[in-house]
C-alpha positions as CSV (number, residue, x, y, z in Angstrom):
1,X,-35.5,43.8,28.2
2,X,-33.6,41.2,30.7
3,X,-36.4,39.3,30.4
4,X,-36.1,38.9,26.2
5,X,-32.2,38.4,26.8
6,X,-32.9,35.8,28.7
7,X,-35.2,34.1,26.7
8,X,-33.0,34.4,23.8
9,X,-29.8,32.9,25.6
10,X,-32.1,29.7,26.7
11,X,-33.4,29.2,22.9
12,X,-29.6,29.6,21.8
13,X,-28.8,26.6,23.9
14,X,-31.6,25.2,23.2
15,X,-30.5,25.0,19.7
16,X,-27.3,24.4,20.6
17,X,-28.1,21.3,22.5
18,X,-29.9,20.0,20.0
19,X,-26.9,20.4,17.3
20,X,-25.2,18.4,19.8
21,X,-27.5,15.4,19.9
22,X,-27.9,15.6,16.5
23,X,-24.0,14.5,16.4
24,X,-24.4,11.5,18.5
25,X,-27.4,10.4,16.9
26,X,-26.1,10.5,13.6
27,X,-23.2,8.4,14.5
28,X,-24.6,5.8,16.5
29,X,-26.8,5.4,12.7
30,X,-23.2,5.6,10.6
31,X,-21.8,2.7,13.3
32,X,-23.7,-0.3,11.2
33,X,-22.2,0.4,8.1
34,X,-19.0,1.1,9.8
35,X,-19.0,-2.6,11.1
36,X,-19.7,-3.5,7.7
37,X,-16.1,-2.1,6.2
38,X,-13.8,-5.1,5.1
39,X,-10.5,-3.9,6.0
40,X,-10.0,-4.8,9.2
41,X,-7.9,-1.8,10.2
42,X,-10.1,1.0,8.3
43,X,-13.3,-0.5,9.9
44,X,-11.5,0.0,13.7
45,X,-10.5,3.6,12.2
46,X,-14.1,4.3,11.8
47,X,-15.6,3.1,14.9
48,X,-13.1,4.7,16.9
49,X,-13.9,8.1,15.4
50,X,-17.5,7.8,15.6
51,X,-17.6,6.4,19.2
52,X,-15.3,9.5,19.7
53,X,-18.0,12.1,17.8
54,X,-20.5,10.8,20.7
55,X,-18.1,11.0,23.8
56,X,-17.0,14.2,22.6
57,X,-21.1,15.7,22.6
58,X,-20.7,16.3,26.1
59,X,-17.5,17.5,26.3
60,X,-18.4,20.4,23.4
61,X,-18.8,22.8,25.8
62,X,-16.1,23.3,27.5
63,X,-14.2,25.3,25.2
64,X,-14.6,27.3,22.3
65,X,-11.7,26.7,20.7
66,X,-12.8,23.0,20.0
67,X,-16.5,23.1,19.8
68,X,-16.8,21.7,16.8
69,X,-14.4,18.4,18.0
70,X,-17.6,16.3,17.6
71,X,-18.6,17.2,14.5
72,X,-14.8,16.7,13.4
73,X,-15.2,13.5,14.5
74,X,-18.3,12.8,12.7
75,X,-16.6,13.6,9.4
76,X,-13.7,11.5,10.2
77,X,-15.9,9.2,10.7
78,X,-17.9,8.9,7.6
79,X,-14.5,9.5,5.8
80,X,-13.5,6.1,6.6
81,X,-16.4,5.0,5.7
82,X,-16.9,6.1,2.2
83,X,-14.8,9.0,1.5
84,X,-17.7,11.4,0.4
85,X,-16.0,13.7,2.7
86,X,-12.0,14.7,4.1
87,X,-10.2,13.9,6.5
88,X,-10.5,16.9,9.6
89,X,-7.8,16.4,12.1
90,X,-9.4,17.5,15.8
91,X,-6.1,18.8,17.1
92,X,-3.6,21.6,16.2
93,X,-0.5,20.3,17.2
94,X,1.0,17.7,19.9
95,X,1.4,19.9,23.2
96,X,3.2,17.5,25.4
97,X,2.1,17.4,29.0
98,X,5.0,18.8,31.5
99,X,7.2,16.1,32.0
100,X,7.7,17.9,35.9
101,X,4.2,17.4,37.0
102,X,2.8,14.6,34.4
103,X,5.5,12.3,34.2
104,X,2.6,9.2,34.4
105,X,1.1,10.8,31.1
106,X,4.2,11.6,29.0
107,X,5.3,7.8,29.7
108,X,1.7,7.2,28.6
109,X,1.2,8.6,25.7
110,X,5.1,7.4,24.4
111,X,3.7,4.0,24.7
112,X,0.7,5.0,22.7
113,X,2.8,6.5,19.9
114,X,5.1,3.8,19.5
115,X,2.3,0.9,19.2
116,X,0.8,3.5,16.9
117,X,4.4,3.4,15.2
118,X,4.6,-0.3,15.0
119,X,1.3,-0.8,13.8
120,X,1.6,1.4,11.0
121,X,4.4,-0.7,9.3
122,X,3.0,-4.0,10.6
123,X,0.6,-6.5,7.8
124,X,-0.8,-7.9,10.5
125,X,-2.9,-4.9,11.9
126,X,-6.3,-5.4,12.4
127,X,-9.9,-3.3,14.0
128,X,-8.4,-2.4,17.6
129,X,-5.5,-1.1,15.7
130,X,-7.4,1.0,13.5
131,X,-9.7,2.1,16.6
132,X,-6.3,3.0,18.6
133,X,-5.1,5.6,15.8
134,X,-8.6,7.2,16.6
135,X,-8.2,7.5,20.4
136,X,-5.0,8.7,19.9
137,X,-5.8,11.4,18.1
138,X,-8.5,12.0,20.8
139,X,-6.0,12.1,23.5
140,X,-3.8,15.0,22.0
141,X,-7.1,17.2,21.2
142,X,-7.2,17.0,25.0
143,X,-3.9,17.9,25.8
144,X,-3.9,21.3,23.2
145,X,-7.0,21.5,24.5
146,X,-5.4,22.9,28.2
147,X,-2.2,24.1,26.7
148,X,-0.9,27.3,28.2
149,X,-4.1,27.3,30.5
150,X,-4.3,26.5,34.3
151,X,-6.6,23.9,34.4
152,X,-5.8,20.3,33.4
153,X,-8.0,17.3,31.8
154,X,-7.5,14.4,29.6
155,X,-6.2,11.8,31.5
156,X,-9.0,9.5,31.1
157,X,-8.3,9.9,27.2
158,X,-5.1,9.1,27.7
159,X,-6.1,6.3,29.7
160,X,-8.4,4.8,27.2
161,X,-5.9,4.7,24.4
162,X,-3.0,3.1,26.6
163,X,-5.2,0.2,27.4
164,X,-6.1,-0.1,24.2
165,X,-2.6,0.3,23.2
166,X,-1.1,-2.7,25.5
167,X,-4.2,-4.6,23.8
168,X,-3.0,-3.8,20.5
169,X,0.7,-4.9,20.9
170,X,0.0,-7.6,22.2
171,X,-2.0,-8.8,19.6
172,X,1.1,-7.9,17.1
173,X,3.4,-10.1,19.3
174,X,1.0,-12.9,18.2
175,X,0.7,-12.4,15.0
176,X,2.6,-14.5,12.2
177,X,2.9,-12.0,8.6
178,X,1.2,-13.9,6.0
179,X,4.4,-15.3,3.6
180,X,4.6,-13.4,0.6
181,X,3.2,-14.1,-2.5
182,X,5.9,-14.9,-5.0
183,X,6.1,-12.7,-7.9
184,X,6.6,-14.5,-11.4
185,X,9.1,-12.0,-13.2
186,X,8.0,-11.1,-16.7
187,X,9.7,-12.3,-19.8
188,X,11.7,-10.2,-22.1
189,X,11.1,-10.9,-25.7
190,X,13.9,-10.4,-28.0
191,X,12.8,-11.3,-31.8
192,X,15.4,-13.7,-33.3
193,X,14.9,-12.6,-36.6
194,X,16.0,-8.8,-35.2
195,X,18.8,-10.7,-33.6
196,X,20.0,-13.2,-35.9
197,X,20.3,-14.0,-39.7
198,X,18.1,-17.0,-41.3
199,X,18.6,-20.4,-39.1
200,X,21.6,-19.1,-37.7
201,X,22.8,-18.4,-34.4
202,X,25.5,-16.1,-35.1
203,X,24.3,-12.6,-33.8
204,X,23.9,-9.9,-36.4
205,X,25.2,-5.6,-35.7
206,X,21.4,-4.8,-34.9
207,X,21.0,-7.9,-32.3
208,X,24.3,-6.4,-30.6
209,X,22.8,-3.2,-30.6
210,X,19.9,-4.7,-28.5
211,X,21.5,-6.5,-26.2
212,X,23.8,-3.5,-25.7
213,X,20.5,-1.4,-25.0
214,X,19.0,-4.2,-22.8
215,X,22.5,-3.8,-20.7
216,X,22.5,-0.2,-20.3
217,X,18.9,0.2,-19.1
218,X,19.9,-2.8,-16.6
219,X,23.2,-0.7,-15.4
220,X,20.8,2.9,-15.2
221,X,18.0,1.4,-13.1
222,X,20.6,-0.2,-10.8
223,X,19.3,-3.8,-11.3
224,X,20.6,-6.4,-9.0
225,X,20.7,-9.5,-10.9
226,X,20.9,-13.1,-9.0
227,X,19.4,-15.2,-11.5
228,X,18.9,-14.8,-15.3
229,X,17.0,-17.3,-17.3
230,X,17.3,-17.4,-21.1
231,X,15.1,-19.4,-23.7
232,X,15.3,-19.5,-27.7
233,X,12.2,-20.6,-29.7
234,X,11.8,-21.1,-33.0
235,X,9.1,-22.0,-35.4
236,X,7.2,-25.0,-36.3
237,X,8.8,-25.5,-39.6
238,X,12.4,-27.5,-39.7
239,X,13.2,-30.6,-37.8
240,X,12.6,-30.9,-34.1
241,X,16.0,-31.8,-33.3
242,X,17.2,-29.3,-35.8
243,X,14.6,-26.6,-33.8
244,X,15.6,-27.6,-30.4
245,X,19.7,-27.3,-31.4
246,X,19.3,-23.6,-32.7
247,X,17.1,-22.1,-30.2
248,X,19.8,-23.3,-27.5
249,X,22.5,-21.8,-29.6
250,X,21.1,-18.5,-29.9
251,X,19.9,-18.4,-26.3
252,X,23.9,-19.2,-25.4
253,X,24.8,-16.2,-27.6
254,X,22.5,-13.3,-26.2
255,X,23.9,-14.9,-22.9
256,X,27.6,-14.5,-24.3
257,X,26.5,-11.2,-25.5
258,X,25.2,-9.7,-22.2
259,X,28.1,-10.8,-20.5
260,X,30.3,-9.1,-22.6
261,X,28.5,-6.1,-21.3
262,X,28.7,-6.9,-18.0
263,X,25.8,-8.4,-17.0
264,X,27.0,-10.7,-14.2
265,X,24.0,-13.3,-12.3
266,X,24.5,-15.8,-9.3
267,X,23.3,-18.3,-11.7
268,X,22.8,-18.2,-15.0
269,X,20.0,-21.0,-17.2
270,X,20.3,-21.2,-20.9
271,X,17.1,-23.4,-22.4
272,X,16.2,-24.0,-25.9
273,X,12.6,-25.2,-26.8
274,X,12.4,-25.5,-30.2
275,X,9.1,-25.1,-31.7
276,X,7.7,-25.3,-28.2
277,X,4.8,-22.8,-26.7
278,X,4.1,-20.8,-29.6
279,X,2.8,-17.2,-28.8
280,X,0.8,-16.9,-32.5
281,X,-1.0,-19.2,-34.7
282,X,-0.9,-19.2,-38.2
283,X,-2.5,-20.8,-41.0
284,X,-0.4,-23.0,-43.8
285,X,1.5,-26.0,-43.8
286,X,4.3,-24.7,-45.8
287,X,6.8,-22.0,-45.9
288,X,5.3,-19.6,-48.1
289,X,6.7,-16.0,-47.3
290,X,3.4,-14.8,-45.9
291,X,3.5,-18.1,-43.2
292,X,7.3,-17.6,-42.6
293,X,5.8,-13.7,-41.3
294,X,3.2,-14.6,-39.7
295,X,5.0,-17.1,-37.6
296,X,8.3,-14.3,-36.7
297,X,6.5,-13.3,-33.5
298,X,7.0,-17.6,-32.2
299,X,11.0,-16.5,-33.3
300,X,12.3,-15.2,-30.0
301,X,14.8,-15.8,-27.1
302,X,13.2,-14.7,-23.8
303,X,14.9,-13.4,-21.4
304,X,13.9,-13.7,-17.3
305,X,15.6,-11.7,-14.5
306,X,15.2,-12.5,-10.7
């Protein structure tokens, strides 16, 4: 009977073992196409977690609680590199070491969470960052790992991510953001023939009731205007000179008409194009009714807010 008992224990960690390697060997295989991620800081993510799926193989052992850190690891690992599976989080909670008898790793692992801190909201983060939020993780699975108990490990975790750490903020001290990439606002089309009556620039009830909209959408969403451009347009028929007058006169009056509503700008710009950059095309060289349609959408003052 001992002798079956026995035999059964040694094929259990037999099997057990080989679970084990089976970890490490499938993440030293994942590591290529980890290397392979673009983003510099997912790609560090990744390689941290799987280089911490075969550190943590021989450390599965040691306590029940956690004996499936590795494989957690493994999946954290192939979550960062293609999503096909969650996110597993290898610790419970953050069990800080006593500050009495491990003063060295509570200064530690402060450092660690405030490069981890300043990483986060920093564009220029790259791989070791990525690799750091790994380790870290790592390091707290170690310290809830011993919490409550009598014995004590994880230093060398701790260890690991600090260098890494001083690495990592260092390279942030270096680093020069990339300058942002301007943002061309988007036009507001206002139809002039909604706005104003035939080749005129006096505004009509329903263009008041517009701008008066346009105002109080401005005043909900809290918009903070410093620069307002406004440009008339009108269509191809009519003299140029007559075209270019008008469309500056009614881009004057919907600027009138919005500051009568309140709308205040550092600066304001009031342009009219005449016949210029015409939005449709239409067939016809005269005025026919059906042209005169065809052409309203070219009819507008455009309205752009910074």
């Amino acid at each position: 009977m001992k002798k079956s008992i026995i035999c059964g224990a040694l094929l259990a960690a037999l099997a057990s073992a080989q679970a084990f390697a089976s970890v490490g060997s499938d993440a030293e295989a994942l590591m290529p196409a980890a290397q392979k991620i673009a983003d510099p800081y997912q790609r560090g993510q990744a390689e941290g977690w799987l280089e911490i799926a075969q550190r943590q193989d021989s450390h599965v052992l040691v306590s029940k609680v956690y004996g499936d850190a590795a494989a957690r690891a493994l999946n954290n690992g192939r979550h960062f590199i293609d999503n096909s599976v969650p996110f597993q989080p290898i610790y419970g909670q953050k069990n800080w070491p006593p500050v009495q008898t491990r003063e060295k790793w509570v200064k530690a692992l402060q450092e660690i969470e405030s490069t981890n801190q300043r990483a986060s909201q920093s564009p220029c983060r790259g791989e070791d960052a990525g690799r750091l939020s790994a380790l870290t993780d790592e390091a707290w699975k170690e310290q809830d790992e011993t919490h409550g108990t009598h014995w004590v490990h994880g230093w060398d975790a701790i260890e690991r991510a600090q260098v890494l750490a001083q690495q990592v903020s260092a390279e942030l001290d270096k680093c020069v953001p990339p300058p942002p990439v301007p943002v061309q606002a988007k036009p507001i089309p206002l139809s002039a023939d909604a706005l104003f009556d035939f080749d005129s620039a006096v505004m009509g009830p329903e263009g008041h009731r517009q701008i008066d909209l346009l105002a109080q959408q401005w005043r909900d969403a809290g918009v903070s205007i410093d620069e307002l451009t406004i440009t008339g347009y009108t269509d191809r028929f009519g003299s140029a000179g007559h075209n270019l007058k008008l469309s500056r006169q009614r881009a004057l009056a919907v600027a009138t008409a919005l500051k009568l509503q309140g709308v205040r700008a550092t600066q304001v710009d009031i342009k009219g194009l005449g016949a210029a950059d015409p939005v449709q095309s239409c067939d016809g060289k005269k005025a026919t009714a059906a042209v005169i349609a065809c052409l309203a959408p070219n009819r507008r003052v455009e309205i752009v807010v910074k």
